[in-house]
N, C-alpha and C positions, 0 to 999 in steps of 0.2 A: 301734604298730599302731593306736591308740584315735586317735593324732593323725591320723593317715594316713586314719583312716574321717572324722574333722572335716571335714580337708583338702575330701577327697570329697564328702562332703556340701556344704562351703559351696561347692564349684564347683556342684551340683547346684541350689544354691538359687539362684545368680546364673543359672545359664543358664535357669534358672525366671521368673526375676524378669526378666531381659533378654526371654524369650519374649514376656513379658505386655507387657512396655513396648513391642516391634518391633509383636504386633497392631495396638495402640492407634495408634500411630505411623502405621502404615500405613493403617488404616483413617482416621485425621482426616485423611492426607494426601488421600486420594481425593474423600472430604467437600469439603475447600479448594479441592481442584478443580473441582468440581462445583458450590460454592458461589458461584465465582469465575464461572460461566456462569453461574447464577443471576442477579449482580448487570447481566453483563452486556444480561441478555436484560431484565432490567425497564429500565436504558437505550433498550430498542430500544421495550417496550411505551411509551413517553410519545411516541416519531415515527413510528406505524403504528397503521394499524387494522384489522390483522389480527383474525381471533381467536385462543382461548386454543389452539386445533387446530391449527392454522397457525402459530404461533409455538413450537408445542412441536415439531410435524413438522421445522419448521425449526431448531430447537436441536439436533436430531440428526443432518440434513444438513448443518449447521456443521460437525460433528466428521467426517462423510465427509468432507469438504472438506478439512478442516484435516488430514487421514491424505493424502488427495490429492496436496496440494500442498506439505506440509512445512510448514506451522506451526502455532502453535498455536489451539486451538479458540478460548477467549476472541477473538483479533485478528480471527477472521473475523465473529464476530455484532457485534464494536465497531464494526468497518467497514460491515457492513450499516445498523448506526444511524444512521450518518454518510450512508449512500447515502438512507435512507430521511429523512432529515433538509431532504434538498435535493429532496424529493418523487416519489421512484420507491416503487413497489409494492412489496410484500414480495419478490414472486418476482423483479423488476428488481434491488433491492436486495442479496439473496442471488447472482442473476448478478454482480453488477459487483463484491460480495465477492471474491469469489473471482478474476474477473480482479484485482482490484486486490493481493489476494496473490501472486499470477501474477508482475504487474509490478515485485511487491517482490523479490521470489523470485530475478528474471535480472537483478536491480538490486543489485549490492552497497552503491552509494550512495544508496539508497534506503531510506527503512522503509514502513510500510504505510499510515503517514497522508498520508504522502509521495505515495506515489500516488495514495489516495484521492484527494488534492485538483488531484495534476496533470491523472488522466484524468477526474475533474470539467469542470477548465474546460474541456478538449479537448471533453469531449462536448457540453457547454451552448453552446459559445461556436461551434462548427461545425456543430451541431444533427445532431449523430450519435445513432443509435439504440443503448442498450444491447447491445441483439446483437450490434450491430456493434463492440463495444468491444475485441474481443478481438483480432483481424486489422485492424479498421479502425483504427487507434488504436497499440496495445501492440508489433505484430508491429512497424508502420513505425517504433516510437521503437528497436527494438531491433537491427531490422537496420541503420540510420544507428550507432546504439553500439558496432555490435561490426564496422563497417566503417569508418568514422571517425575523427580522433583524438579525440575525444571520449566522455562516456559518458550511460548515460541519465539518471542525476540532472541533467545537463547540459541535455539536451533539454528535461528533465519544468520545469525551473527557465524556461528560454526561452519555452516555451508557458506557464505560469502569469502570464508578466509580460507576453507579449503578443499573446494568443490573441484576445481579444476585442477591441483594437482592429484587428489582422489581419484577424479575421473582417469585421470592418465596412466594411475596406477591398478586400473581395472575396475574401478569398483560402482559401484551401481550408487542411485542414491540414497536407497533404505542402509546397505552397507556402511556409507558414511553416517547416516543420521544411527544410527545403531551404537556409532564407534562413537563419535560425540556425544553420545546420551552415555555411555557406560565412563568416561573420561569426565562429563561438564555435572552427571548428575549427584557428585559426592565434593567435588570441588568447586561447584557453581562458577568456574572461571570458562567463558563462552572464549576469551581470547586464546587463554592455553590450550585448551581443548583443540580449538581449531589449528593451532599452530604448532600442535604436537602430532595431528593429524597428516598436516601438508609436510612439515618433517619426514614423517615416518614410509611413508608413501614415496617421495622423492629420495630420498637414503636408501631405501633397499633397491633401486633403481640404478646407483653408482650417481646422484646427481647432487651437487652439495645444495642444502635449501639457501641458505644466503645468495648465493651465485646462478645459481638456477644454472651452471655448468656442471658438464660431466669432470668428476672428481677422480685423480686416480685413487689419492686416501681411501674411497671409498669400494677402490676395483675389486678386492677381497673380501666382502660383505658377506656374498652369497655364501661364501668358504666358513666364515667367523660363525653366521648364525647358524651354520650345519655343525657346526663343531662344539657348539655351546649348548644347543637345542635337541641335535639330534631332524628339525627340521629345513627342508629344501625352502625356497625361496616362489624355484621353478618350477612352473605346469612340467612343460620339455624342456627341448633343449635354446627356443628361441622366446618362449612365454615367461613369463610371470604372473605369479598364482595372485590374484587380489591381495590386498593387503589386509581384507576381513581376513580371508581364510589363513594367511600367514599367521596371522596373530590367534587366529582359534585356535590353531593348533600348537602354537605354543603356549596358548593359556593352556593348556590341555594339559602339558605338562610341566608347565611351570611351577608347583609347588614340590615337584621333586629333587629340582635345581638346587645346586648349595648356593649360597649369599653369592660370595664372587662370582658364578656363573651367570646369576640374576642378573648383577652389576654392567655387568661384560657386555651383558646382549642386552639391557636397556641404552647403554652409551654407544655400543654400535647400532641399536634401531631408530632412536628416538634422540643421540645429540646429548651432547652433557646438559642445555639448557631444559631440555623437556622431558628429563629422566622420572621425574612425579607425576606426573602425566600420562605417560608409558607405563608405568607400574599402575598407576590405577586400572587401566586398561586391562589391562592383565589379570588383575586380582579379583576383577568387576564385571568379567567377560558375559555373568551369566543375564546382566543388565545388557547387554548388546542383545543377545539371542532374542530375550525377552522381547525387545523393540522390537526387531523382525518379524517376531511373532503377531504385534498389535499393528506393524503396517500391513501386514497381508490383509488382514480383514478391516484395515480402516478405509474402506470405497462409504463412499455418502457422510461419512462423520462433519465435515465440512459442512455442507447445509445443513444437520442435525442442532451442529453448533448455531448458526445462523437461525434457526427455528426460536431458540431460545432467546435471543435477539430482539425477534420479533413483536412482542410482545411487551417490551420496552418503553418507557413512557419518552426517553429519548429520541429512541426511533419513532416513534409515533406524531414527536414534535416536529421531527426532520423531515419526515412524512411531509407533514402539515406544509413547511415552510419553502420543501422542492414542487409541491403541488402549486404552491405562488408563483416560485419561478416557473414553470411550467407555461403556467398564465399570461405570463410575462414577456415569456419567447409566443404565445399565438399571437398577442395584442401589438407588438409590439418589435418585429422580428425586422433585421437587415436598414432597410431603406426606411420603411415605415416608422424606427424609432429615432433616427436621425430627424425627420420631418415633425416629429411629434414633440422631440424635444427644444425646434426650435420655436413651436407656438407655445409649449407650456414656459419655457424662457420669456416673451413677450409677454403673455400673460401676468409671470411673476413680476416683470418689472413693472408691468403697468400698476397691480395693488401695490409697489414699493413706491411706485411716484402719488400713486390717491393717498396711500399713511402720511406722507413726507410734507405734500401741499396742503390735504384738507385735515388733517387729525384726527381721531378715533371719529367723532361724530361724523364728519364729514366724509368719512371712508362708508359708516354705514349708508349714509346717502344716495353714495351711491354705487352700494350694495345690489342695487337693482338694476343696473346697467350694466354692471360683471356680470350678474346672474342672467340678466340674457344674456349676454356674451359668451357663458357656457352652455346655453340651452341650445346654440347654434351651431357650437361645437360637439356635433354628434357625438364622435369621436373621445372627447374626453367625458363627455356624459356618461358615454358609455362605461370610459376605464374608473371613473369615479363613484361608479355606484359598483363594479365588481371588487374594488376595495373596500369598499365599507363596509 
């Protein structure tokens, strides 16, 4: 009988002892989280000049966000640093956050830095407006993805490598995602694609792509390809016609061309390196049109995507687990969890010096003198029963 009440007792003192430790546990897990925004948000204070209102507003619409969208809070205010880095506002910055989670989101092959930087160059290099990032941008990479053989890491890799010479050579951004989709979607190579694009674009310009100098080798281009093609180059006489429509119009008649004509005007367009690349272009053109065709009406496909998302046992966990942090920033915010951490510290050490001197029995003991000790602290009463 006497053992049997031992027995009893030392389960009483362990699920005693276990109690004390899960608090603890729980409440530094919140703290870490919360600490973890912390560090993120001082990253953002060194590339904004917000104030300390606006930064903390926004540290809270982060974790709306991040409930939103399904991930985590941290990734959304890292990305805002990253946006606010390359010189948008706070409030631009927080937009294009979150699309760029968006974009990671219906991006399996994506992560968040990932996009950050792909719908960067999109936006800078086509001179798209933030607002417009989300349908202008996201929706057209997504519905080519998911009509395609390809995907949008695929895209997002094509436009980083050659959006900005694209851009230079007129071309809008559906243009390039048309001209990489008819190139990457039979070759599945996102590097040649893109670098038979920046090529082709810089060459018919007179500019050598290695050099990114004006080439004289190249000052008779415009001559070569009229002479080979039968097509101009030029709008007039100081223009240059995009490099889609350059090339539609040579797909156009490109299966009339003998071999060597073919030859001729792939190594003069496209560089002896990215001559398979350019031929696919060509032979594939009707996959560009196509593309064009699916960004005009891809507006909303973007959240459409994300709808599907929703409904995810992931996101639902992510849900769950941003709604803690959430918790965590009201309980727990600035000054207040500094202050808090340094009583729940005291605390911890003091049950490390009761296990240490009295031993399991004697830690139950005085079990009851901690537990006032918490009943007095409001404050951790409080946060220990919204964990539980």
């Amino acid at each position: 009988m006497a053992n049997t009440e031992i027995n009893n007792s030392k389960i009483g003192e362990w699920f005693a002892a276990g109690g004390m430790a899960a608090v603890i546990s729980g409440i530094k897990n919140i703290w870490n989280k919360v600490a973890e925004l912390d560090s993120a948000l001082t990253d953002l204070k060194k590339t904004t000049d917000a104030t300390e209102a606006e930064l903390k507003a926004f540290c809270f619409t982060s974790n709306d966000t991040a409930k939103q969208i399904g991930v985590p809070t941290a990734e959304i205010i890292n990305a805002a640093a990253a946006w606010s880095r390359l010189g948008y506002s706070i409030k631009d910055a927080a937009a294009l956050a979150k699309n760029s989670a968006i974009l990671a989101s219906i991006s399996p092959d994506l992560n968040i830095g990932q996009a950050v930087d792909g719908l960067a160059t999109s936006l800078k290099a086509f001179k798209i407006e933030a607002g417009d990032s989300l349908d202008g941008v996201i929706s057209k990479i997504n519905v080519i993805g998911n009509t395609k053989a390809l995907n949008n890491g695929t895209i997002v890799d094509i436009l980083t490598n050659s959006a900005s010479a694209m851009a230079a050579g007129n071309n809008t951004l559906e243009q390039t995602i048309a001209l990489g989709t008819a190139a990457a979607e039979i070759t599945g190579n996102a590097g040649e694609a893109g670098n038979a694009l920046k090529s082709v674009s810089m060459r018919i310009r007179g500019i050598d792509e290695d050099t990114g100098q004006f080439s004289e080798s190249l000052d008779n281009l415009k001559e070569t390809i009229y002479d080979l093609t039968g097509v101009s180059v030029m709008q007039d006489a100081n223009t240059y016609k995009s490099t889609y429509d350059i090339l539609k119009q040579i797909s156009d008649v490109w299966n009339t061309l003998a071999g060597k004509a073919q030859a001729e005007t792939l190594e003069a367009l496209f560089g002896k390196e990215q001559t398979d690349a350019g031929n696919t272009i060509l032979s594939n053109f009707d996959s560009a049109e196509n593309a064009m065709v699916s960004m005009a009406r891809s507006a909303g496909n973007a959240m459409e995507a994300m709808n599907g998302i929703f409904d995810s046992v992931d996101y639902k966990l992510n849900r769950l687990k941003e709604t803690g942090v959430g918790i965590g920033q009201n309980l727990f915010g600035g000054d207040d969890m500094k202050a808090s951490i340094d009583i729940l510290n005291k605390f911890a050490e003091a049950v490390d010096f009761l296990t240490g001197k009295l031993g399991l029995f004697g830690t139950v003991g005085a079990g009851l003198g901690i537990g006032a000790f918490i009943q007095n602290l409001d404050w951790l009463k409080c946060r220990a029963a919204k964990i539980a």
